[in-house]
Structure formats: C-alpha cells, structure tokens
PDB file as gemmi writes it, atoms N, CA and C in Angstrom:
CRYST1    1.000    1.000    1.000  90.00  90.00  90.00 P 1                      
ATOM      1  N   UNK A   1     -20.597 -12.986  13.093  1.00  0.00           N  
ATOM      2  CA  UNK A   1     -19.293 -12.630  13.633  1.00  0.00           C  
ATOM      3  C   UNK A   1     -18.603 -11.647  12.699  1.00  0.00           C  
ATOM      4  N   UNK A   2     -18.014 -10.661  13.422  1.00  0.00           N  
ATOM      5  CA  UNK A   2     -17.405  -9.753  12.501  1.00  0.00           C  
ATOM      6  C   UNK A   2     -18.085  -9.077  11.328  1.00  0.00           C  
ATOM      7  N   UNK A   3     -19.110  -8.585  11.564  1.00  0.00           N  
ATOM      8  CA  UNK A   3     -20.224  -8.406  10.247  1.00  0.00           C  
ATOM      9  C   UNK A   3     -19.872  -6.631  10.226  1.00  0.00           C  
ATOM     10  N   UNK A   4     -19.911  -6.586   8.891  1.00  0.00           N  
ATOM     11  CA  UNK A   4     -19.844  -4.600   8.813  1.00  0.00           C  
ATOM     12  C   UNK A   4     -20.950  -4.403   9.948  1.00  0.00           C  
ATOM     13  N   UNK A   5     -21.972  -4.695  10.332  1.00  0.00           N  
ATOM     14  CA  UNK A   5     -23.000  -4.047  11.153  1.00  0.00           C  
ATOM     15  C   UNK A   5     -22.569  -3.728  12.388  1.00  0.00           C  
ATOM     16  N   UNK A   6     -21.746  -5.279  12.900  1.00  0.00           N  
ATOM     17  CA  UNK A   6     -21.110  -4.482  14.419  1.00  0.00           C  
ATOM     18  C   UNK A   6     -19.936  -3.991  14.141  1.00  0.00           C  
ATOM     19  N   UNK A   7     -19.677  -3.771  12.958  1.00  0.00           N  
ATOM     20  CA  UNK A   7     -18.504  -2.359  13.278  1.00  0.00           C  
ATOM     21  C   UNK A   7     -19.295  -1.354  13.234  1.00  0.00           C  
ATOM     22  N   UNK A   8     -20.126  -0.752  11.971  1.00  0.00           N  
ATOM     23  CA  UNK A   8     -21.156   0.388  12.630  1.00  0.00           C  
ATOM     24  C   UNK A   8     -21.192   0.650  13.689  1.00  0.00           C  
ATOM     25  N   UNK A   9     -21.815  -0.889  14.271  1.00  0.00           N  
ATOM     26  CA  UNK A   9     -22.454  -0.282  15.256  1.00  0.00           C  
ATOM     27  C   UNK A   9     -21.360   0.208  16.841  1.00  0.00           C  
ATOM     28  N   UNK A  10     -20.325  -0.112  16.518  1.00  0.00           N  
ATOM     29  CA  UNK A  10     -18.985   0.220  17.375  1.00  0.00           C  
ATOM     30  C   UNK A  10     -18.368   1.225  16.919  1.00  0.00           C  
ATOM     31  N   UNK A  11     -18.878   1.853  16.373  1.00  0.00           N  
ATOM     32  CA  UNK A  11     -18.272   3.214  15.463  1.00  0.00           C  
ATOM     33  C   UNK A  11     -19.137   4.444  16.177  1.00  0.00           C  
ATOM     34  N   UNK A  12     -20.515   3.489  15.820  1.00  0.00           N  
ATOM     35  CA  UNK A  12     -21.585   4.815  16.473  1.00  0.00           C  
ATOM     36  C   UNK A  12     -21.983   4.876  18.075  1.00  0.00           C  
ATOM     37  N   UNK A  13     -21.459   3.794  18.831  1.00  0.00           N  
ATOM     38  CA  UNK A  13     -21.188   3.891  20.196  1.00  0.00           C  
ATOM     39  C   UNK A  13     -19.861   4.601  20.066  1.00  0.00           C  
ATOM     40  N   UNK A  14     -18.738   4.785  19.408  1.00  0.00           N  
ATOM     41  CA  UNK A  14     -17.841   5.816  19.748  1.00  0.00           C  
ATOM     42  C   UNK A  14     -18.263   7.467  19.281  1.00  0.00           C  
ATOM     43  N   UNK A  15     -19.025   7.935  18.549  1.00  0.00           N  
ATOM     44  CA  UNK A  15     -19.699   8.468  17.913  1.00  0.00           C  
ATOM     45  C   UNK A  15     -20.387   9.285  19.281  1.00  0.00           C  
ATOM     46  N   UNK A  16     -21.338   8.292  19.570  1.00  0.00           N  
ATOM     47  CA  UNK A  16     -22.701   8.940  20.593  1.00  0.00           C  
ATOM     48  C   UNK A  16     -21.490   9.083  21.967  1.00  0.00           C  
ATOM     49  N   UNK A  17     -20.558   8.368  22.433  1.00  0.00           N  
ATOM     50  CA  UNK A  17     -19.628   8.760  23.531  1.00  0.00           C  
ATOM     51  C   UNK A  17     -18.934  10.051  23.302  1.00  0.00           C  
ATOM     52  N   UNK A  18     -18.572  10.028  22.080  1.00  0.00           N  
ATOM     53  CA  UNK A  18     -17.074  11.374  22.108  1.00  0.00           C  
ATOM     54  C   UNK A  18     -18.607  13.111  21.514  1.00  0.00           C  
ATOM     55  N   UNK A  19     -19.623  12.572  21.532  1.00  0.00           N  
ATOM     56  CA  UNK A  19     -20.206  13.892  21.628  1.00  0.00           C  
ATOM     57  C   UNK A  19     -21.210  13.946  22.801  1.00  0.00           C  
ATOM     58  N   UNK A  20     -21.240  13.712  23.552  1.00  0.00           N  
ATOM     59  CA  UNK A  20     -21.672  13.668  24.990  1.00  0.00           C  
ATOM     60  C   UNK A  20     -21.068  14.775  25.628  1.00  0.00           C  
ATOM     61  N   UNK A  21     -22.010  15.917  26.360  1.00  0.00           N  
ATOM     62  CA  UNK A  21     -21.161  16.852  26.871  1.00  0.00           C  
ATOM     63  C   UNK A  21     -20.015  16.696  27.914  1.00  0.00           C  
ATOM     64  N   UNK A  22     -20.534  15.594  28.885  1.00  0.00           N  
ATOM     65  CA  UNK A  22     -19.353  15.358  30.009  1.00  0.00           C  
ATOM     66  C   UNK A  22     -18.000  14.558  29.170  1.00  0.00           C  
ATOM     67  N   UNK A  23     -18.240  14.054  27.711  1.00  0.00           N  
ATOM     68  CA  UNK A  23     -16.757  13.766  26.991  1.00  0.00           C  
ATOM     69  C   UNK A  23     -15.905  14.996  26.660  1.00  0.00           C  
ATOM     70  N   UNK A  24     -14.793  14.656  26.583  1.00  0.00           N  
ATOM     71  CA  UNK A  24     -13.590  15.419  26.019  1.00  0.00           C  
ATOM     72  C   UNK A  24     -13.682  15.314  24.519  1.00  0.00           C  
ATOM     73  N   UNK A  25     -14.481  14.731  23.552  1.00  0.00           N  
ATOM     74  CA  UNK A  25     -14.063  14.326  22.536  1.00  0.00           C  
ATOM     75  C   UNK A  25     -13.254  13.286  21.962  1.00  0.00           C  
ATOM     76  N   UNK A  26     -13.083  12.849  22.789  1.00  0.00           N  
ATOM     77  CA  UNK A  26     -11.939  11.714  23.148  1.00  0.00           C  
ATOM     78  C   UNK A  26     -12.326   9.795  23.225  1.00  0.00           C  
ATOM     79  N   UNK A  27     -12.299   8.902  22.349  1.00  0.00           N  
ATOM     80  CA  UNK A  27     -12.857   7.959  22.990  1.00  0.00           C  
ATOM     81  C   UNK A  27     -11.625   7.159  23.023  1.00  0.00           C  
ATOM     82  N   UNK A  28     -11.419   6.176  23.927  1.00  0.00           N  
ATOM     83  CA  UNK A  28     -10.563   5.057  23.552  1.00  0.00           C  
ATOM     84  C   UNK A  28     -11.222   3.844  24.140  1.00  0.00           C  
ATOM     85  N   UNK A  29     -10.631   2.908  23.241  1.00  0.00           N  
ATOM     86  CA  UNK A  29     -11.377   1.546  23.511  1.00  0.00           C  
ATOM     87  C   UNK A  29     -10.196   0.364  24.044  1.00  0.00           C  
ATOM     88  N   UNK A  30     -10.287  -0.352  24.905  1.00  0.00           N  
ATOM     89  CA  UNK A  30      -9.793  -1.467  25.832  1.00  0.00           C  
ATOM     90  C   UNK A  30     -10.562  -2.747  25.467  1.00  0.00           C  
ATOM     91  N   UNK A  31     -10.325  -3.788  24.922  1.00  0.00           N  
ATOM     92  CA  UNK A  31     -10.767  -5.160  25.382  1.00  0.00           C  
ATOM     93  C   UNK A  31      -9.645  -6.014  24.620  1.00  0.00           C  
ATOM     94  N   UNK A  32     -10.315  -7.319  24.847  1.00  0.00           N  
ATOM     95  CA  UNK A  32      -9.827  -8.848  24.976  1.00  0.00           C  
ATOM     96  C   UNK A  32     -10.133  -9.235  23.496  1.00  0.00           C  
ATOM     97  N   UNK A  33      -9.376 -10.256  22.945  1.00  0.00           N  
ATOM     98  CA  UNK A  33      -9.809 -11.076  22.310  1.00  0.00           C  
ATOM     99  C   UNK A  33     -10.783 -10.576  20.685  1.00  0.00           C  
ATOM    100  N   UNK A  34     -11.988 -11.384  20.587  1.00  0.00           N  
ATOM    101  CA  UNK A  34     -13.095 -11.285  20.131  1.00  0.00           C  
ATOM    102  C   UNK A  34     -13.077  -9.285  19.590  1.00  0.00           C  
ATOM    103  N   UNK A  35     -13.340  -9.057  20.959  1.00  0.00           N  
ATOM    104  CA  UNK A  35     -13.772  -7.489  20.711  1.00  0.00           C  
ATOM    105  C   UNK A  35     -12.510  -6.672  20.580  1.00  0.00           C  
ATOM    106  N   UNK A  36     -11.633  -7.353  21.183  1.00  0.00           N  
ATOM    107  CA  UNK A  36     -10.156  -6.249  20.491  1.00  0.00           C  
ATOM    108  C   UNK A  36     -10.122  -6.140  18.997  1.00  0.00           C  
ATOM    109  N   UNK A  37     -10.485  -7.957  18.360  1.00  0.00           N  
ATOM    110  CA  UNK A  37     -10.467  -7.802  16.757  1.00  0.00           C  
ATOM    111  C   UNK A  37     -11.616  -6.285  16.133  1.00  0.00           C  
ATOM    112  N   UNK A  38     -12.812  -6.158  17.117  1.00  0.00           N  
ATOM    113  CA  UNK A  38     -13.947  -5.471  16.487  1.00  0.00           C  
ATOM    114  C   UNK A  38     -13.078  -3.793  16.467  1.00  0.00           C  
ATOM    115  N   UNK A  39     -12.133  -3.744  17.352  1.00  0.00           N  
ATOM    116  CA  UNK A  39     -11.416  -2.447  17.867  1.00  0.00           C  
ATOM    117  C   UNK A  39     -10.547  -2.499  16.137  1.00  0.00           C  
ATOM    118  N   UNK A  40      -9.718  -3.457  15.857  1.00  0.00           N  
ATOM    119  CA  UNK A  40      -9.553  -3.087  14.418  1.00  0.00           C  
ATOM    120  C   UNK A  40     -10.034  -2.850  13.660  1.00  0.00           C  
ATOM    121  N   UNK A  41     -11.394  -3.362  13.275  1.00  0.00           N  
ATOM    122  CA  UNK A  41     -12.270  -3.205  12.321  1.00  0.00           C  
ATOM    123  C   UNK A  41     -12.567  -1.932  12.260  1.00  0.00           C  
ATOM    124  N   UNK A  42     -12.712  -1.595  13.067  1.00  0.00           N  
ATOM    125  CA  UNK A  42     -14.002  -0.141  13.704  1.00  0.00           C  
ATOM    126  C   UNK A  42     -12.186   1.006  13.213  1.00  0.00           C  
ATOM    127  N   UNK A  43     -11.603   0.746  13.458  1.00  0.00           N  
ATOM    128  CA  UNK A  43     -10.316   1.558  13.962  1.00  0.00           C  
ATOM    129  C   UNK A  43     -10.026   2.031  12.190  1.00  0.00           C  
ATOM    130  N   UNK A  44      -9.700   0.567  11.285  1.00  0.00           N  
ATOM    131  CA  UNK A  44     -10.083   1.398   9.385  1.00  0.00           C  
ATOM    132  C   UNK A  44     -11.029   1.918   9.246  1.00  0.00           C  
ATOM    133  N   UNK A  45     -12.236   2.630  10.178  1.00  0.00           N  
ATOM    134  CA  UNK A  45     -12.750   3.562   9.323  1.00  0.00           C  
ATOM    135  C   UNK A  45     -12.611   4.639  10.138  1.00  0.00           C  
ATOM    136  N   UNK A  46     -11.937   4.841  10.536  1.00  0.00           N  
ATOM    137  CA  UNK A  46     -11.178   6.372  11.524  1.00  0.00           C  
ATOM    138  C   UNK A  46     -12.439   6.803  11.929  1.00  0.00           C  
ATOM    139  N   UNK A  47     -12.958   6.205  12.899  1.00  0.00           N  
ATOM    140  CA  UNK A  47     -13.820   7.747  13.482  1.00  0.00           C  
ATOM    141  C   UNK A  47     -13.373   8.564  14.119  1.00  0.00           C  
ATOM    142  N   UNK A  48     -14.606   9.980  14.237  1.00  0.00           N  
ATOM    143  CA  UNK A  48     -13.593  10.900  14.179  1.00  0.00           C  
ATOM    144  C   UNK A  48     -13.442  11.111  15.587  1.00  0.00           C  
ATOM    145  N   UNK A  49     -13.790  10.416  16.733  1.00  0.00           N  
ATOM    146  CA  UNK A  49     -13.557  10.519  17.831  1.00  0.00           C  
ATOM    147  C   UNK A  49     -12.518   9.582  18.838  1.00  0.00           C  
ATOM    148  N   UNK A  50     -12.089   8.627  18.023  1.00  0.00           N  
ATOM    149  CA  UNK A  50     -11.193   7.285  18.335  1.00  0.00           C  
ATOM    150  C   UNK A  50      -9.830   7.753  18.332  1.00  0.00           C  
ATOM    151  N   UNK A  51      -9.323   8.244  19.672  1.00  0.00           N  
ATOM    152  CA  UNK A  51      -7.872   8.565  20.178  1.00  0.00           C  
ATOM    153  C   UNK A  51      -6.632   7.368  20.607  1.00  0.00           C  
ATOM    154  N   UNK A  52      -7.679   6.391  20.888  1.00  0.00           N  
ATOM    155  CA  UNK A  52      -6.772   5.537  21.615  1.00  0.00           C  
ATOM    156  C   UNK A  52      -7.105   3.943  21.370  1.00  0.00           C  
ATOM    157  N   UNK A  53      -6.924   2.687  21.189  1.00  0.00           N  
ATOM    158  CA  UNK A  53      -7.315   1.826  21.544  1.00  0.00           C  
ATOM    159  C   UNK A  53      -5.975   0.875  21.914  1.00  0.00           C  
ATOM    160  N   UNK A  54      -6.159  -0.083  23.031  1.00  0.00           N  
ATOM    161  CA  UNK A  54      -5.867  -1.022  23.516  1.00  0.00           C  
ATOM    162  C   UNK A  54      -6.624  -2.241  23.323  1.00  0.00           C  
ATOM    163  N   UNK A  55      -5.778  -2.909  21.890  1.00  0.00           N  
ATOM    164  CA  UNK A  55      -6.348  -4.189  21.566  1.00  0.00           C  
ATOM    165  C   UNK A  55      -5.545  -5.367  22.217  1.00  0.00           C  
ATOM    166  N   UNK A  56      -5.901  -5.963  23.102  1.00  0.00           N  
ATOM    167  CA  UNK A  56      -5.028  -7.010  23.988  1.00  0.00           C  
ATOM    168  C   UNK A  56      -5.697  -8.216  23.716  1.00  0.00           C  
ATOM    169  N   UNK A  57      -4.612  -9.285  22.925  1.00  0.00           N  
ATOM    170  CA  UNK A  57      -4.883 -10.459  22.438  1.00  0.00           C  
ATOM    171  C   UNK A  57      -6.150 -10.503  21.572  1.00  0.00           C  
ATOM    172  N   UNK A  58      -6.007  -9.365  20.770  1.00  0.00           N  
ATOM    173  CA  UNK A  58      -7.091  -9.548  19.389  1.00  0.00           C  
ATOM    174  C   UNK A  58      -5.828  -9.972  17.921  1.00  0.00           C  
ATOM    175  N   UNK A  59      -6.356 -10.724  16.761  1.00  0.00           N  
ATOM    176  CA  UNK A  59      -5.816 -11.054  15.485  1.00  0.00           C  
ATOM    177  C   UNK A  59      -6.317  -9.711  15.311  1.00  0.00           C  
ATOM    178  N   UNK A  60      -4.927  -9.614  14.207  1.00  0.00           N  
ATOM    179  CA  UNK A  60      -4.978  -8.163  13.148  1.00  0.00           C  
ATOM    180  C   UNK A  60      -5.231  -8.696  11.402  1.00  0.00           C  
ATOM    181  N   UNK A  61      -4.621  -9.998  11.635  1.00  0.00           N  
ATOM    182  CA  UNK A  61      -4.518 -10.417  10.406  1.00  0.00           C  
ATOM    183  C   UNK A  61      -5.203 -11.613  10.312  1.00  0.00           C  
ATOM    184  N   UNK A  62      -6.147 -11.740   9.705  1.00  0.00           N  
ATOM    185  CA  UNK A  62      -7.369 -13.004   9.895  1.00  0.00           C  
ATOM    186  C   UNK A  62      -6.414 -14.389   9.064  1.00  0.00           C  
ATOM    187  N   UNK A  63      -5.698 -14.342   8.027  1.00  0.00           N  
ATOM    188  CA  UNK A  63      -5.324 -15.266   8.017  1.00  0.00           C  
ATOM    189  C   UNK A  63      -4.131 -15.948   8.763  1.00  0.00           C  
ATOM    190  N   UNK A  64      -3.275 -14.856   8.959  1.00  0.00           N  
ATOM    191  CA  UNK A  64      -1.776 -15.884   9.704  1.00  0.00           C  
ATOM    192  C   UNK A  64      -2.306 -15.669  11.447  1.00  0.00           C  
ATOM    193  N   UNK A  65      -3.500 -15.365  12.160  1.00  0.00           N  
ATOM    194  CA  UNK A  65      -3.826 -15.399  13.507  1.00  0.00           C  
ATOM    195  C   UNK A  65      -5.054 -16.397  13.467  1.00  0.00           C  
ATOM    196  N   UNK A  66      -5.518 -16.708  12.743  1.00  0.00           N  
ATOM    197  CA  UNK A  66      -6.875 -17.401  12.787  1.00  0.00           C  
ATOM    198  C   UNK A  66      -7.001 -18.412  11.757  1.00  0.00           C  
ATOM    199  N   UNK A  67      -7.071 -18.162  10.808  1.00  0.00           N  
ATOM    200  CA  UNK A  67      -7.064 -19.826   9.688  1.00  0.00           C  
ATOM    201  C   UNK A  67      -5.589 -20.121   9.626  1.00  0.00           C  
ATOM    202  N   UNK A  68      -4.585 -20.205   9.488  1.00  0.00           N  
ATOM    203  CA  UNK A  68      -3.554 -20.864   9.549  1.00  0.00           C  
ATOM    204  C   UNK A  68      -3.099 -20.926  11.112  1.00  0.00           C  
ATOM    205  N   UNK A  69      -3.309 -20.716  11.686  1.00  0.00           N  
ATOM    206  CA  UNK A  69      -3.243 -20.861  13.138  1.00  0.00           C  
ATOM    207  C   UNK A  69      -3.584 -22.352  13.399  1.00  0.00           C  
ATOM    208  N   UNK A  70      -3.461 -23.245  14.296  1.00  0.00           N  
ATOM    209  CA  UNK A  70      -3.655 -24.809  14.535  1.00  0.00           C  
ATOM    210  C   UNK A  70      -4.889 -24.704  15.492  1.00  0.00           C  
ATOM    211  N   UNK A  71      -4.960 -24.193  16.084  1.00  0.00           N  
ATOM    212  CA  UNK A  71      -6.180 -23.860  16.568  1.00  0.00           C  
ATOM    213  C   UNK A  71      -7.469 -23.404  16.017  1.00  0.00           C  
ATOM    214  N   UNK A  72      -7.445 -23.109  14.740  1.00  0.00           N  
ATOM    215  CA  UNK A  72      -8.485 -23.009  13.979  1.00  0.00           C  
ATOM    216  C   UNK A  72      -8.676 -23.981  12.884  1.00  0.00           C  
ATOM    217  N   UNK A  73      -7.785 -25.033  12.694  1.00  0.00           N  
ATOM    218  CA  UNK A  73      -7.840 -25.852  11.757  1.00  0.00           C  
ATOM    219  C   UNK A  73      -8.695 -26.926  12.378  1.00  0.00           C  
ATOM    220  N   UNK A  74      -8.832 -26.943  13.969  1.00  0.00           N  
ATOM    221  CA  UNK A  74      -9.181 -28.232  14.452  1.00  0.00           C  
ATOM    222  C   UNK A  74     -10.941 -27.862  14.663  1.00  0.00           C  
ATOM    223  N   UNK A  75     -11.696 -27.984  15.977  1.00  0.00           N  
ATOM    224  CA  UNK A  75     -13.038 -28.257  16.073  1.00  0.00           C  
ATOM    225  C   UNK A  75     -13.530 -26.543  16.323  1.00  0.00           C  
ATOM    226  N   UNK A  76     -12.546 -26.278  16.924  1.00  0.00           N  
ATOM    227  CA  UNK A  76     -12.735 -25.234  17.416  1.00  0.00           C  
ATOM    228  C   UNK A  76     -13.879 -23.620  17.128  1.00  0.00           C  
ATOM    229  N   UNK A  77     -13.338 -23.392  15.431  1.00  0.00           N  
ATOM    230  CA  UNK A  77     -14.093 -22.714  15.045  1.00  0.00           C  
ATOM    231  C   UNK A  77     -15.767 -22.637  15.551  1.00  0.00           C  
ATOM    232  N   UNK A  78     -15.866 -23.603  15.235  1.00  0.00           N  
ATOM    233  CA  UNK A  78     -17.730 -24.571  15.195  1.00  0.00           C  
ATOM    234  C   UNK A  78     -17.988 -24.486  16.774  1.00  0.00           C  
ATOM    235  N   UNK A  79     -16.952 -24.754  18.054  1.00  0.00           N  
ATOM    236  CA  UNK A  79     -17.610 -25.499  18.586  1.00  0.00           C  
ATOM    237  C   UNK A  79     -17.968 -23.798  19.718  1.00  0.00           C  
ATOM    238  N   UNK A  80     -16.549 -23.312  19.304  1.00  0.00           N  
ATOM    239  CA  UNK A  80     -16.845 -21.608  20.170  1.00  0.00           C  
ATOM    240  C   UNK A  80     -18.209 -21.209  19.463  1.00  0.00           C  
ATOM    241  N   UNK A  81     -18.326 -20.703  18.394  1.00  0.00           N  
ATOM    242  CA  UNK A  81     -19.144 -20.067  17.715  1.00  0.00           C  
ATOM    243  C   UNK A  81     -20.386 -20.474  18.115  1.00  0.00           C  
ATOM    244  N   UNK A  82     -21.097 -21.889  18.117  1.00  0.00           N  
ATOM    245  CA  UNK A  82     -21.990 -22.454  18.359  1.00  0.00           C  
ATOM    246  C   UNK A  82     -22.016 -22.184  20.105  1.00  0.00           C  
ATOM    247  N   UNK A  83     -21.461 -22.563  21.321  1.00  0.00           N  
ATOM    248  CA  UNK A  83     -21.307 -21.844  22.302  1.00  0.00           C  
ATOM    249  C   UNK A  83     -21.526 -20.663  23.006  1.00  0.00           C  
ATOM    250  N   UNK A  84     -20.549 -20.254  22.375  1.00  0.00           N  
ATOM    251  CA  UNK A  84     -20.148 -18.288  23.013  1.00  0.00           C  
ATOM    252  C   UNK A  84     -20.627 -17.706  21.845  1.00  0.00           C  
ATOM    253  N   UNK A  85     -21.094 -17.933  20.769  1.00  0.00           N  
ATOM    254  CA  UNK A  85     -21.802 -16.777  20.273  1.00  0.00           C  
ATOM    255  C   UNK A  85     -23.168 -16.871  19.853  1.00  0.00           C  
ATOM    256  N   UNK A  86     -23.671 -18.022  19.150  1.00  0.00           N  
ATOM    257  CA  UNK A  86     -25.111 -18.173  19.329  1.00  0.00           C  
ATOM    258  C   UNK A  86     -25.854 -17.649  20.343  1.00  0.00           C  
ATOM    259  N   UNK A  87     -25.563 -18.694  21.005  1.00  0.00           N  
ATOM    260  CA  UNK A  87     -26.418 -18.654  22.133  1.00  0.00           C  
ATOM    261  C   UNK A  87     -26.762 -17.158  22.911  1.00  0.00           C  
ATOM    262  N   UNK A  88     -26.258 -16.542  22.967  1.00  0.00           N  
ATOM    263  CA  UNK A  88     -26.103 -15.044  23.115  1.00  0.00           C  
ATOM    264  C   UNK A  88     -26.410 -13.708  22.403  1.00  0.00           C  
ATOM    265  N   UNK A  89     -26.599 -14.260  20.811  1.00  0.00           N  
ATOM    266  CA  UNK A  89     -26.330 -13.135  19.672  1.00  0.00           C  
ATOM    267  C   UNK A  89     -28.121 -13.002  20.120  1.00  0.00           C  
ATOM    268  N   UNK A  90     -28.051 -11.145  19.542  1.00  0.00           N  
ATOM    269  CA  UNK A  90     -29.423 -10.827  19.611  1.00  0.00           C  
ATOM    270  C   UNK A  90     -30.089 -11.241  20.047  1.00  0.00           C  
ATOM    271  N   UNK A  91     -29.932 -11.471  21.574  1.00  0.00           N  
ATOM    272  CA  UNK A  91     -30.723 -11.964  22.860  1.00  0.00           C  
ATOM    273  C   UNK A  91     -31.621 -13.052  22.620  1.00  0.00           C  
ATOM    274  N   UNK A  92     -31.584 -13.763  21.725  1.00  0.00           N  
ATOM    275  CA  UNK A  92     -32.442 -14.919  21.551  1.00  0.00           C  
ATOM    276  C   UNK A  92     -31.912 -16.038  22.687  1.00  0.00           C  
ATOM    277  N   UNK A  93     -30.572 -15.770  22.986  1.00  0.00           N  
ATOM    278  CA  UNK A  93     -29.553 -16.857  23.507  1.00  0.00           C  
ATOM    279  C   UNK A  93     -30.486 -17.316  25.294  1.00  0.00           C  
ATOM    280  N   UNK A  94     -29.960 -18.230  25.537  1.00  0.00           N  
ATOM    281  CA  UNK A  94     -30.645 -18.638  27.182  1.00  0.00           C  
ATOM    282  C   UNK A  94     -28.716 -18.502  28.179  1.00  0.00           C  
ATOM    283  N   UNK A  95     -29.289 -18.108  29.277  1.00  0.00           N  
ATOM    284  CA  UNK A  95     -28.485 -17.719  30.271  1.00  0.00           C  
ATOM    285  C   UNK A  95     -28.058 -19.068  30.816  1.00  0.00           C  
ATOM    286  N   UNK A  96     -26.436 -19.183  30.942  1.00  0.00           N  
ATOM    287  CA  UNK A  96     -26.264 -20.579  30.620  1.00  0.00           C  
ATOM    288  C   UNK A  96     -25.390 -20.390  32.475  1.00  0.00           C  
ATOM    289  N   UNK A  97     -26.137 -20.994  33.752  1.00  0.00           N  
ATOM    290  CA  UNK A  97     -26.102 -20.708  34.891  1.00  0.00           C  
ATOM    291  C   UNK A  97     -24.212 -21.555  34.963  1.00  0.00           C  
ATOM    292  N   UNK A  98     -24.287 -21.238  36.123  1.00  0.00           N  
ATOM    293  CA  UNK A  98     -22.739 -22.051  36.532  1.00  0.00           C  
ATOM    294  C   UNK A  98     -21.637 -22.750  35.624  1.00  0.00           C  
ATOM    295  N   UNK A  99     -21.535 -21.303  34.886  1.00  0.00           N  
ATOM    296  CA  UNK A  99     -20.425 -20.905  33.830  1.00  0.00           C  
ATOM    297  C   UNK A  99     -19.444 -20.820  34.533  1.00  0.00           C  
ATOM    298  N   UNK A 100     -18.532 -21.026  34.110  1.00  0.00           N  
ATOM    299  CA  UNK A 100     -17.178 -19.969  34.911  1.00  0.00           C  
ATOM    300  C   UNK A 100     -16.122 -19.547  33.580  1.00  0.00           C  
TER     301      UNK A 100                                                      
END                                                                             
C-alpha cells in the first residue's frame, strides 16, 4: 500500500498519457478514496504533465486522517487490507463473485 513503486508507476501512466499525440499535454486525475491518496503522492513529484487533480475523499495527512482517526485505531486497518487489497494486488488475488 502506498509504496514509492505505485507512485512511479502513476507518474509514468501520466507521463505515457500527456505525450500521446491525440493528448493536449495535459493530464488530470479524478478518483475516490485509496487512489485519491495515490493522486497526492504522485502530485509531490510534479510531473511534468499533471494539470489538474480531483482528489475526492482521499487523506492528505496520514497521521491526523488515518492513525489518529477512530477508525483506524479499531480492526479495520487489517481487516480492509487483508480484503480489498490482497486479494487483488498483482493479480494473484481470486475474483470474489456477488460483491456489491
């Protein structure tokens, strides 16, 4: 979670987008949560194509949004992580049917 690698690697998907001929040069990034936080990460090392982002309900500040938060003091950490991100990371994960 949060590893320098997937910021790279969200740097160089903005990278390979904003030099694409049908781009403007231009990238901006939109998400939730999880990946809004990766939109900060990625966002301190200025690439040079990152115009815009819309981080909606991502922490900026890992300690007063996430460890002092009450919601991270309880099971939670462990029980998402083990969940929603294992199971999924580097496709090892199994497709978990009648999710919602």
């Amino acid at each position: 979670m949060w590893s320098k690698r997937e910021t790279r690697d969200l740097e160089q998907c903005i990278k390979w987008a904003g030099d694409q001929n049908w781009s403007n040069n231009k990238v901006g990034l939109n998400s939730i949560s999880y990946y809004a936080m990766n939109q900060w990460q990625v966002a301190q090392r200025q690439p040079e194509h990152l115009a815009a982002m819309c981080a909606w309900e991502g922490a900026a500040d890992w300690y007063r949004d996430a460890v002092y938060s009450w919601i991270f003091s309880s099971i939670f950490p462990k029980a998402w992580y083990n969940r929603q991100v294992k199971t999924v990371q580097n496709g090892v994960g199994k497709m978990v049917t009648g999710a919602v």
